[in-house]
C-alpha positions as CSV (number, residue, x, y, z in Angstrom):
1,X,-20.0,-2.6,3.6
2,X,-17.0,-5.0,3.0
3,X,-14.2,-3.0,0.5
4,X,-11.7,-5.8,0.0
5,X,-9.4,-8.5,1.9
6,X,-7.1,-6.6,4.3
7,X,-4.5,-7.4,7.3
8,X,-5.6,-4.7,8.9
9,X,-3.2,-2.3,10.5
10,X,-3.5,-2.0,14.0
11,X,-2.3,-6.0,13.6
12,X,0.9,-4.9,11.9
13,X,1.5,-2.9,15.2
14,X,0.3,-5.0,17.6
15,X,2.7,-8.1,15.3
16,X,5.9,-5.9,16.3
17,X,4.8,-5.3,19.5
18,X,4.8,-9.0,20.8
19,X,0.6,-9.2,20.9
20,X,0.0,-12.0,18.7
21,X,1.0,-15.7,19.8
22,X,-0.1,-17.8,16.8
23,X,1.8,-20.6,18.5
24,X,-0.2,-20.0,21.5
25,X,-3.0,-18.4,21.6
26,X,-6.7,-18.5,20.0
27,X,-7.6,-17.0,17.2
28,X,-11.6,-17.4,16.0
29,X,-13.1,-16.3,12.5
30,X,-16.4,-14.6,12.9
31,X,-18.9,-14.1,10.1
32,X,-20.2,-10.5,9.2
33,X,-23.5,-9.3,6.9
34,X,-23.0,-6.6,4.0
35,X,-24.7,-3.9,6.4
36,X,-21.1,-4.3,8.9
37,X,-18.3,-1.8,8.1
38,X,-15.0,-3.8,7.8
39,X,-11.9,-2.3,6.8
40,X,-7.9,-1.9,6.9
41,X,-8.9,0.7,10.2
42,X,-10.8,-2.3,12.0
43,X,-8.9,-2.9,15.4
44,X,-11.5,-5.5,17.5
45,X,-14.1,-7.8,16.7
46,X,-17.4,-6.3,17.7
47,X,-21.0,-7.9,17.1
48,X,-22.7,-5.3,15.1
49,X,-23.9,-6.8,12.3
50,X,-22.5,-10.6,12.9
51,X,-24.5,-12.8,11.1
52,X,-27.3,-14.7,12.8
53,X,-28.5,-18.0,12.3
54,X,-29.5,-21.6,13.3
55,X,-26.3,-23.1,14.2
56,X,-23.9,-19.9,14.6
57,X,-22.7,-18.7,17.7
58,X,-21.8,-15.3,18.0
59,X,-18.1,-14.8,18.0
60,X,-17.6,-17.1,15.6
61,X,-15.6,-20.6,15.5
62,X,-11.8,-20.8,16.2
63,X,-9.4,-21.6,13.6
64,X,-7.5,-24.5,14.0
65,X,-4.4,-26.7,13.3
66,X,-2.4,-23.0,13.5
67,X,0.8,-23.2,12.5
68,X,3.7,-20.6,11.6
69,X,5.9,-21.5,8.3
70,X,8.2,-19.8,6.2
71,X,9.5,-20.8,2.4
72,X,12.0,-18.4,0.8
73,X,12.0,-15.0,2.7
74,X,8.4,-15.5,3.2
75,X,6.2,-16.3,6.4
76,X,3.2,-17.3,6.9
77,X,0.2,-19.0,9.5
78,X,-1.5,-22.1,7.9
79,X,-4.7,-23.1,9.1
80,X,-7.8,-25.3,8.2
81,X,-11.0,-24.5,7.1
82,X,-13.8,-23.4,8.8
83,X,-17.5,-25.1,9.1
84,X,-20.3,-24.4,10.8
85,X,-22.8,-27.6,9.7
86,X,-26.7,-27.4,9.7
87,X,-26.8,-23.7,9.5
88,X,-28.9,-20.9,8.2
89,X,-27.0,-18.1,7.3
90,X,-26.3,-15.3,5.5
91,X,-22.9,-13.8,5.0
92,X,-20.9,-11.2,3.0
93,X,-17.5,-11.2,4.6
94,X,-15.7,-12.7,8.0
95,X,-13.2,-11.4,10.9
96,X,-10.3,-12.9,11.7
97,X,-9.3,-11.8,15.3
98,X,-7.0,-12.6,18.2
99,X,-10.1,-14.2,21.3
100,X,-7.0,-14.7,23.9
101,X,-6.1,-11.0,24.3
102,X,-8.3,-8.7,26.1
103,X,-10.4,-6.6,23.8
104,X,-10.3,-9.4,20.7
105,X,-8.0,-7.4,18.7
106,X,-8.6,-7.9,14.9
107,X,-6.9,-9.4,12.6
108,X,-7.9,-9.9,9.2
109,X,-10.8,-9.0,6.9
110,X,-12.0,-11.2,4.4
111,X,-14.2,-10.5,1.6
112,X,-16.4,-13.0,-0.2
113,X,-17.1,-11.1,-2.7
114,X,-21.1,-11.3,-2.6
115,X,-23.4,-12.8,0.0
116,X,-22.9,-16.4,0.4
117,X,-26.0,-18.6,1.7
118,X,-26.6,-21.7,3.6
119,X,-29.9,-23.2,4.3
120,X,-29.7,-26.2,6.9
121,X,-26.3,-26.7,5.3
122,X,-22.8,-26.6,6.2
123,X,-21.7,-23.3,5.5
124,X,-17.9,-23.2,5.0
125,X,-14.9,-21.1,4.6
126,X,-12.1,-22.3,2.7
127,X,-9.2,-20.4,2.7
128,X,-6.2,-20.6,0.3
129,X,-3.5,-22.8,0.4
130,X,-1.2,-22.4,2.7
131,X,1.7,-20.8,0.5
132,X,4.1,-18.0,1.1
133,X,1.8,-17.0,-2.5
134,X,-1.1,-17.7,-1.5
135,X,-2.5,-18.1,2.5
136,X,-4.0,-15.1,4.1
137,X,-1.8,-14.3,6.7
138,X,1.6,-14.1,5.4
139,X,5.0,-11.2,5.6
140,X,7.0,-10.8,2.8
């Protein structure tokens, strides 16, 4: 059951720590049904209850043009969108998480808000803009 949108806090460690490369390294965005328990305590992407579908791959699809920006006292990682085209689907919620560290160390959660549907059609993600207001990864 998906609760809300969190960075979730092993990330806020692992951040201080030196884990996360978002200059370098791959992070994916994985798509979750309402039956998967994703919270502020989820530390790795795992495959129980990933969505399943014509035209999904488990694991998800990696996010691209990553960047790192700041405005004011503010930073944040912008990225693109995220489309998986001629798929059947189902999905409640989706994982962002770190695929170029060993053990795929979690990221974000992101909650639709209801089950979202695609049948045979692109099914796509669009995430916020890309503001030190506004994008999903962002330190104030």
């Amino acid at each position: 059951m998906f609760t809300g949108n969190y960075l979730v806090t092993s990330f806020k460690r692992e951040l201080l720590a030196g884990v996360h490369d978002f200059t370098a390294h791959t992070f994916k965005l994985a798509l979750f049904t309402n039956e998967a328990t994703l919270d502020a305590a989820t530390a790795a992407y795992g495959a129980s209850n990933e969505v399943a579908g014509a035209g999904y791959t488990a694991g998800g699809e990696a996010l691209t043009a990553l960047a790192v920006e700041s405005s004011g006292t503010t930073a944040f990682v912008t990225f693109e969108d995220v489309e998986w085209p001629g798929t059947t689907l189902t999905a409640r919620g989706g994982l962002v998480y770190n695929s170029s560290v060993v053990g795929s160390p979690a990221v974000a959660v992101l909650d639709f808000g209801a089950d979202k549907v695609a049948n045979g059609t692109t099914f796509t993600v669009q995430f916020p803009d890309a503001t030190a207001d506004a994008a999903v990864i962002r330190i104030a």
